[in-house]
VEXDREN-2710 file (C-alpha; in Angstrom, 1 decimal):
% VEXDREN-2710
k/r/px/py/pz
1/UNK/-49.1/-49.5/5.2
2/UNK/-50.6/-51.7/2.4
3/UNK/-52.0/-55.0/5.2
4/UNK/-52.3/-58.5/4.2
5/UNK/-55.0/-60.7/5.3
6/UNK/-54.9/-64.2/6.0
7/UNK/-58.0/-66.1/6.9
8/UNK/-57.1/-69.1/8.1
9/UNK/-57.7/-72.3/10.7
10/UNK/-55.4/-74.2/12.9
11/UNK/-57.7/-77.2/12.0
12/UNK/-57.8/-76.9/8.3
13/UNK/-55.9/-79.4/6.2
14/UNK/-55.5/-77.5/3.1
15/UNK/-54.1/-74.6/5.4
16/UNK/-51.2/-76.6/7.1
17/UNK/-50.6/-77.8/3.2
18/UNK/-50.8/-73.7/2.4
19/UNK/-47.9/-73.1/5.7
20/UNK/-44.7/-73.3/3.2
21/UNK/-46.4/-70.6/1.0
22/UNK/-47.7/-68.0/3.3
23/UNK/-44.2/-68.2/4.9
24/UNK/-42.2/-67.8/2.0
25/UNK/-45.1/-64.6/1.3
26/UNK/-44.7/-63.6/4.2
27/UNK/-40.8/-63.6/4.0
28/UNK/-40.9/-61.6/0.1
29/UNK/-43.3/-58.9/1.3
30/UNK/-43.1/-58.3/5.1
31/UNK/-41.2/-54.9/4.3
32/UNK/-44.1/-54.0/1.7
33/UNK/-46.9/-55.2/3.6
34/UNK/-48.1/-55.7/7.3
35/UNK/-50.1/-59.3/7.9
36/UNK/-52.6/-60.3/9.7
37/UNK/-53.6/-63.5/10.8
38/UNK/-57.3/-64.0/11.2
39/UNK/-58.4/-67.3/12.7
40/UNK/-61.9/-68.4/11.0
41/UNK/-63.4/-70.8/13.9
42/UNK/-63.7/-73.5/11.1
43/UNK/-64.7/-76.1/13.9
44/UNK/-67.2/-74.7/16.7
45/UNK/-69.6/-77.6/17.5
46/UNK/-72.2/-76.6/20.0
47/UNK/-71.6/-80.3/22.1
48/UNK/-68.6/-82.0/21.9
49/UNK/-68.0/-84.0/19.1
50/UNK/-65.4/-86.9/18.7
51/UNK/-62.9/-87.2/15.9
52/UNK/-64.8/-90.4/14.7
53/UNK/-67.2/-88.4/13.2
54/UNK/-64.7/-87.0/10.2
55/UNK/-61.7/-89.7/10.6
56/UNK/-62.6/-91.9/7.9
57/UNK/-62.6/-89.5/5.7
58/UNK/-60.3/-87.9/6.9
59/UNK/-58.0/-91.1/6.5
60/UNK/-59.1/-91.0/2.6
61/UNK/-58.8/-87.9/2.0
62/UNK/-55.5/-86.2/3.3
63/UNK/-53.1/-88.0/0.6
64/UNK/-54.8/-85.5/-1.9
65/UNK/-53.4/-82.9/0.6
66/UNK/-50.2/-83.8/0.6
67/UNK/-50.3/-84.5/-3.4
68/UNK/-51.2/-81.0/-4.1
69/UNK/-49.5/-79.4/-1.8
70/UNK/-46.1/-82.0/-0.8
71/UNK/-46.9/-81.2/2.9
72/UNK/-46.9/-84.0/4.9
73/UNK/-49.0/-85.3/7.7
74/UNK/-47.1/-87.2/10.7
75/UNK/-48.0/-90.4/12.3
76/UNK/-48.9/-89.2/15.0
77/UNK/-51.5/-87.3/14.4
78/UNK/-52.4/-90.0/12.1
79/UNK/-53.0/-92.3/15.1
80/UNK/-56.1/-90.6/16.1
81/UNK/-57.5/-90.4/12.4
82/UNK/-56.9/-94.2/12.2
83/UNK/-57.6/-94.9/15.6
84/UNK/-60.6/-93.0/16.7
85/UNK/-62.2/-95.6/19.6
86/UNK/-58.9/-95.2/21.3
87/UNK/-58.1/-91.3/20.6
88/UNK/-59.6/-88.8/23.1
89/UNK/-59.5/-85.7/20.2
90/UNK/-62.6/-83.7/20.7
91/UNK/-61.7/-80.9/17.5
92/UNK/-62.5/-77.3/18.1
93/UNK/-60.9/-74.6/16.9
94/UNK/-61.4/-71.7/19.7
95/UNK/-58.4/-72.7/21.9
96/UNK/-55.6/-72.3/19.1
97/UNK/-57.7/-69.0/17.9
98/UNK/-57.6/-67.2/21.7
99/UNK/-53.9/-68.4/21.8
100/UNK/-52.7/-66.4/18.4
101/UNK/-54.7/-63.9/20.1
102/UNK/-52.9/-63.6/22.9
103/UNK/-49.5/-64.1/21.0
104/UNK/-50.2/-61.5/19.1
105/UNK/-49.6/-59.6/22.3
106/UNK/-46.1/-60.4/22.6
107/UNK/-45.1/-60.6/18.9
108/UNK/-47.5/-59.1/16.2
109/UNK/-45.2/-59.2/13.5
110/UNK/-44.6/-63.0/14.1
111/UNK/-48.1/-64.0/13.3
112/UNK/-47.7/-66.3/10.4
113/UNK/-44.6/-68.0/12.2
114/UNK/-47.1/-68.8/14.7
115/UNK/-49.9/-69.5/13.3
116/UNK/-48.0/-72.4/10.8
117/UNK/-46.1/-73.5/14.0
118/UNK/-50.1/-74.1/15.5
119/UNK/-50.7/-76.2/12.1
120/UNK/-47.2/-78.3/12.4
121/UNK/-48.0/-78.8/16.3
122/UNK/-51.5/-79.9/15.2
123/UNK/-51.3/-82.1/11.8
124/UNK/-47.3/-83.1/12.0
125/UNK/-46.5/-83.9/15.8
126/UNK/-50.2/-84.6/16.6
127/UNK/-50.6/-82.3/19.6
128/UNK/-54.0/-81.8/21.0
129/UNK/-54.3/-77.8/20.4
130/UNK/-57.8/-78.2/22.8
131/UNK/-55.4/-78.9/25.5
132/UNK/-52.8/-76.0/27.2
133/UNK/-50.4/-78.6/27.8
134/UNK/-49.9/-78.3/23.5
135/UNK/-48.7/-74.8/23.4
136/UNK/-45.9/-74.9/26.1
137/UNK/-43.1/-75.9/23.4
138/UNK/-44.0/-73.0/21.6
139/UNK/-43.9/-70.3/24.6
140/UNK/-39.8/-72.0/25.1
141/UNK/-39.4/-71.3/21.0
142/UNK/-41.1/-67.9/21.0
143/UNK/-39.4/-66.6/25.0
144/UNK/-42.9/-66.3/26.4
145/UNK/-43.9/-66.2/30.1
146/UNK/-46.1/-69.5/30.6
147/UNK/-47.6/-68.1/33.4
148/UNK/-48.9/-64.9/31.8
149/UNK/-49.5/-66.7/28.5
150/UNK/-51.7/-69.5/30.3
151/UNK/-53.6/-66.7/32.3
152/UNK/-54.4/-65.0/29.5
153/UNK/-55.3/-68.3/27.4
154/UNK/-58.2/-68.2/30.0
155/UNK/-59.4/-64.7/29.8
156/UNK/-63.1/-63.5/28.6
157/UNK/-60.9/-60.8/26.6
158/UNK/-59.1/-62.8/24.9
159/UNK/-62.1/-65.4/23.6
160/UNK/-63.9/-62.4/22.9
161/UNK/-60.5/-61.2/20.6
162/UNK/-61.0/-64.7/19.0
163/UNK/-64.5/-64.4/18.2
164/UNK/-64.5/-61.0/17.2
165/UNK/-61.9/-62.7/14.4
166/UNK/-64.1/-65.7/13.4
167/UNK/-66.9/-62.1/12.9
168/UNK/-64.1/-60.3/10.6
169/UNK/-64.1/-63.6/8.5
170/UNK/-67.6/-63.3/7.9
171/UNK/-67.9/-60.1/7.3
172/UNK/-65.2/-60.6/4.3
173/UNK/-67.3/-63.6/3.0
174/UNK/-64.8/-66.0/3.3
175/UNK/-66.4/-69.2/2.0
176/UNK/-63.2/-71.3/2.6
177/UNK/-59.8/-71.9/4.0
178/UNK/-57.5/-70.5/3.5
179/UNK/-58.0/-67.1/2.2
180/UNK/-55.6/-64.4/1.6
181/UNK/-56.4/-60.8/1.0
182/UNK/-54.7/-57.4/-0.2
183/UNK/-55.7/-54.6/1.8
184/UNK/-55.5/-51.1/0.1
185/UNK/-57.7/-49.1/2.4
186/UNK/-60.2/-49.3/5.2
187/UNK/-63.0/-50.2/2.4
188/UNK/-61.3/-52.1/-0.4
189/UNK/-60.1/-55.2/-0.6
190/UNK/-58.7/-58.2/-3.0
191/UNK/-59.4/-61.4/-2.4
192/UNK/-56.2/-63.1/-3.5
193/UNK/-55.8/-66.5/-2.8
194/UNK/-59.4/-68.7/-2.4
195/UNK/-58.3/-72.2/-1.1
196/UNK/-54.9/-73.3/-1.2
197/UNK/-52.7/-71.4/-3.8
198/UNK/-48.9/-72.2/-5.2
199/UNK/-46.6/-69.6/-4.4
200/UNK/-45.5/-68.3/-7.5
201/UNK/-49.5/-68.0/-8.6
202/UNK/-50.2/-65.8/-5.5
203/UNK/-47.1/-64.0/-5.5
204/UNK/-47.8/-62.6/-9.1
205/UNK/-51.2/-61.9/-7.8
206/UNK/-49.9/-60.1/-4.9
207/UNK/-47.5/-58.2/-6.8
208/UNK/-50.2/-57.3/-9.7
209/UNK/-52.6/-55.5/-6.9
210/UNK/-49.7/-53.6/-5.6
211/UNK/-48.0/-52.6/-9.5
212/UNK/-51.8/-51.3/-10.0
213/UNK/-52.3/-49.8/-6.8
214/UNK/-49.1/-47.6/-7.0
215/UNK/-50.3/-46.6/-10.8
216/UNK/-53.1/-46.0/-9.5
217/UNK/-54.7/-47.3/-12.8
218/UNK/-58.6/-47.8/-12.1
219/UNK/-60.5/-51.0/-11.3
220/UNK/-62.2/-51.2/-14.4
221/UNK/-58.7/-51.3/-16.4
222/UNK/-57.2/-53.8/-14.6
223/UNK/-55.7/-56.4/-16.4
224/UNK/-55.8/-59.6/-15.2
225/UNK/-59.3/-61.3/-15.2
226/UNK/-61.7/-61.2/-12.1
227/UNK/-64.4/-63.2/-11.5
228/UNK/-66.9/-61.0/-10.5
229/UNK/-66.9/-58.4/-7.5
230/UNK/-68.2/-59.0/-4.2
231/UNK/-70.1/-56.0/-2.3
232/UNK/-69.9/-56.4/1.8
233/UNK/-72.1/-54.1/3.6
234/UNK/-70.9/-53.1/7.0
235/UNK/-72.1/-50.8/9.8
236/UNK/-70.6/-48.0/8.6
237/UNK/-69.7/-48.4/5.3
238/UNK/-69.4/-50.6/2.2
239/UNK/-66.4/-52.5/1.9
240/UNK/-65.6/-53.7/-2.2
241/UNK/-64.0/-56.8/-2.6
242/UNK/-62.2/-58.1/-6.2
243/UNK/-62.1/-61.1/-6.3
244/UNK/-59.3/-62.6/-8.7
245/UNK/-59.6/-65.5/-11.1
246/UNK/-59.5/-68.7/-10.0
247/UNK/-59.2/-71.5/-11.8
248/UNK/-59.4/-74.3/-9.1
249/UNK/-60.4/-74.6/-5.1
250/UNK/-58.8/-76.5/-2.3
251/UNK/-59.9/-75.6/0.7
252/UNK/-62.2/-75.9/3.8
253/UNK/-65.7/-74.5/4.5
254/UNK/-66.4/-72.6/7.9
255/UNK/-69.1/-74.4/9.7
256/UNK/-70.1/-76.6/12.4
257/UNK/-67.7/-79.5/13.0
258/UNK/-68.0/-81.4/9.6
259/UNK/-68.0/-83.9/7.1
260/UNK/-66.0/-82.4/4.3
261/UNK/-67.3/-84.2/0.8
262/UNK/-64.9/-83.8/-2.1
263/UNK/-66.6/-82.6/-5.2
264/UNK/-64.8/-82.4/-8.9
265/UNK/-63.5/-79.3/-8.3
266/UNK/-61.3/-80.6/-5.1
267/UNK/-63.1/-77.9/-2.9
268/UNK/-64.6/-78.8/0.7
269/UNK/-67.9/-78.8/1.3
270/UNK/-68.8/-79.1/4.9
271/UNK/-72.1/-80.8/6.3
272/UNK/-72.9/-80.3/9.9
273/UNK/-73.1/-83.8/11.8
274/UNK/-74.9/-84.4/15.0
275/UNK/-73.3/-85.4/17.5
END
């Protein structure tokens, strides 16, 4: 089956703003397509770094967020973004990545429910996803042994899962979340959604990949408009990536924990800041 891949972060703003979409995606075309969540390790500081460093900006910048996208972003995590002295956040974005990991043990078809459940625990209820204590409420939704879970959480295999993901994400050049791709064989892919996308644009998107897939017109005769193409080479073999049009970027840069600077364009450029 045709597999959908979704790059995302459990610490990326424009993804928990992107939550409502994937879902409803993944709700349209989950008998048409598998998915795959893919967490991108957005926030790996070598030392420790404090929310202080990003929360002004942070505080400035997430009503654009929720004007874009009409997500909204609860008080309490709000608190620590206006209250950074007093919050004891440390961001980093391997814990939530080793724990869809190790979900995706238990359920692999649930993956976007879970991943958008890490964003809502994260950005709506303002749960600490660096702390274990943050996903027990989601082993009572989703049935799942908290003593096995936890174990796991804790395991070199599953870290190593994690990174092996935030690897994948490179590999696909993904200069952004989130990022959604089509697919169609072990060496081709489309690079559907760059930054956060409405529903209805990446749903015709979606649907125009597979219409030309099953016609199985060539890649030169598509005929909606592509940017330009995108050549990945791998160990073994060359993946091709098409890239479709798009007109404008929200989303966050992969990088070191960051300052994200808001250009024209409303994409997120991140700068790496020293702890």
């Amino acid at each position: 089956m045709q597999t959908l891949i979704y790059c995302y972060d459990a610490y990326c703003g424009w993804c928990y703003g992107f939550s409502e979409v994937i879902k409803k995606i993944n709700s349209q075309f989950k008998n048409i397509l598998e998915f795959e969540v893919l967490s991108g390790g957005m926030i790996l500081p070598e030392e420790p770094v404090a929310i202080g460093a990003t929360a002004k900006y942070i505080d400035e910048s997430y009503k654009r967020v929720e004007e874009i996208t009409g997500i909204k972003f609860g008080e309490d995590y709000l608190w620590h973004v206006r209250h950074p002295d007093a919050s004891d956040w440390f961001p980093n974005s391997e814990k939530a990545a080793i724990a869809l990991c190790v979900f995706k043990d238990y359920y692999p078809d649930q993956q976007v429910s879970f991943a958008t459940d890490l964003e809502y625990a994260l950005h709506f209820e303002g749960r600490d996803l660096t702390d274990d204590e943050a996903y027990r409420l989601l082993l009572e939704k989703y049935n799942i042994p908290e003593e096995e879970f936890y174990e796991k959480l804790n395991e070199e295999e599953y870290k190593e899962r994690a990174y092996y993901e935030f690897e994948l994400c490179k590999q696909l050049k993904v200069s952004g979340f989130p990022a959604v791709f089509i697919q169609l064989s072990e060496s081709k892919f489309y690079l559907v959604a760059q930054g956060y996308t409405d529903y209805e644009t990446l749903r015709q998107r979606i649907q125009n990949v597979l219409n030309e897939n099953a016609a199985g017109d060539s890649v030169e005769h598509r005929k909606y408009s592509c940017r330009h193409w995108l050549f990945l080479n791998t160990v073994n073999e060359q993946i091709f990536v098409i890239l479709i049009h798009v007109k404008h970027l929200y989303s966050c840069i992969p990088g070191y924990f960051s300052r994200i600077v808001l250009h024209s364009d409303i994409s997120c450029q991140h700068k790496k800041i020293v702890a």
